[in-house]
N, C-alpha and C positions, 0 to 999 in steps of 0.2 A: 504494500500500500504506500510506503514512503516512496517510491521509486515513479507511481502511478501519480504521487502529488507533485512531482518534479517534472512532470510535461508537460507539454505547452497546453494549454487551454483554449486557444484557437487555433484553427489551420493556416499560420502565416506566418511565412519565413522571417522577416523584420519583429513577429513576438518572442522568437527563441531567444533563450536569457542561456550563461554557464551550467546555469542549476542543468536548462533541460540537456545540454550536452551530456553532463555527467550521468543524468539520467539514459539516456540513449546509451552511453558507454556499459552501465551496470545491465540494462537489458540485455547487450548485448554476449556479454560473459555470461549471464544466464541463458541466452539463446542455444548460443555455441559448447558450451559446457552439456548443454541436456542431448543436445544436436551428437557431440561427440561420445559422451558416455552409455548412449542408449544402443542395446544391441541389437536392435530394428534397424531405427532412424541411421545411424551412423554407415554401416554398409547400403544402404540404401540410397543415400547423400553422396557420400565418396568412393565406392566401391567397397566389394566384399575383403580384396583383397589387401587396397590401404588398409582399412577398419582390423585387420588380421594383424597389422604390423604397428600399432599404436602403442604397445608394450615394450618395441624397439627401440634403442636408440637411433634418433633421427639423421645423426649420420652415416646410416648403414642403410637407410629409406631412401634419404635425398641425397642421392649424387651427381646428380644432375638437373639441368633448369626442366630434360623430360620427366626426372620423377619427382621433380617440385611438383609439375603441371598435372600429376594428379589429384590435387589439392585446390591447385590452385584453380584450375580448369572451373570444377565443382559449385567453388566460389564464387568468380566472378559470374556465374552464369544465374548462378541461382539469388544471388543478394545485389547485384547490382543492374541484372537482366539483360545485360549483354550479351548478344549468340543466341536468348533465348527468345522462345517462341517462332510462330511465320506472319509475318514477317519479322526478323529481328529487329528486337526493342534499342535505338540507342538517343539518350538526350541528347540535344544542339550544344550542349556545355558537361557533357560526359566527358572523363577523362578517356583516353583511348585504352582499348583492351591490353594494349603493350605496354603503356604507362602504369599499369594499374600492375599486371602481368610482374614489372618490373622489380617496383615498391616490393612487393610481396616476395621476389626471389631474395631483395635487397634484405628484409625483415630475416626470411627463414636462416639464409648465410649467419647473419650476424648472431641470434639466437644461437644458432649451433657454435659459431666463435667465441661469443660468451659462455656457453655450459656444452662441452663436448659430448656428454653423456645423459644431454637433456631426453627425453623422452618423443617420440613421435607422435604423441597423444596432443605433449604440452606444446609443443611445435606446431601441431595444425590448431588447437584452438588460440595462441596469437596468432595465427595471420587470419583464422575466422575471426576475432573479434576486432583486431584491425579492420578488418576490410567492414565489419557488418557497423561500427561507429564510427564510419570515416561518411564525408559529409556525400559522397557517392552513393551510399546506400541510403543512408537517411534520407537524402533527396528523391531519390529513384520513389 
């Protein structure tokens, strides 16, 4: 309920205040967090086979920007709408699928540079909740 009091009360972008960002951010850790841990939802979202390897160290998953992109693919499709649907959905002020694409290789890299033996799990939910509280999806 705290989190429900911290959003905006009308639909307009000039009413967002900090509070509702920070709001939008905690949504999103609880999105991705349930999204990640559910053994439905999670294979189903990213595949059977990512969802199999979330118990893995992330540098043994991602060793490349191809097996970033099954993450990240996932992502952008689904929370910012890009790729999705027919016709594909894209705003006039969307960042581009390879800008977004990038960020995100940029984020996982570093994560794994910071904690070598981070987890595959914790690795995909920062760049889901990156991407699900960046103003790309909140906007979408």
């Amino acid at each position: 309920q705290a989190v429900q009091q911290q959003l905006p009360n009308v639909n307009d972008i000039q009413s967002v205040t900090a509070a509702n960002q920070i709001a939008g951010a905690q949504l999103a850790v609880q999105y991705c967090q349930t999204l990640i841990q559910d053994p439905v939802l999670g294979p189903a979202f990213f595949g059977s086979s990512v969802a199999a390897s979330f118990a893995s160290p992330a540098s043994t998953v991602f060793t490349s920007s191809g097996s970033m992109d099954q993450i990240i693919t996932p992502l952008i499709q689904n929370l910012t709408g890009q790729g999705a649907g027919t016709p594909a959905v894209t705003l006039l002020t969307q960042p581009t699928d390879a800008s977004v694409r990038q960020e995100l290789y940029n984020l996982i890299t570093k994560l794994m540079a910071e904690n070598p033996s981070v987890s595959t799990q914790n690795v995909t939910m920062g760049a889901c909740t990156a991407l699900l509280s960046s103003a790309t999806s909140l906007l979408y």
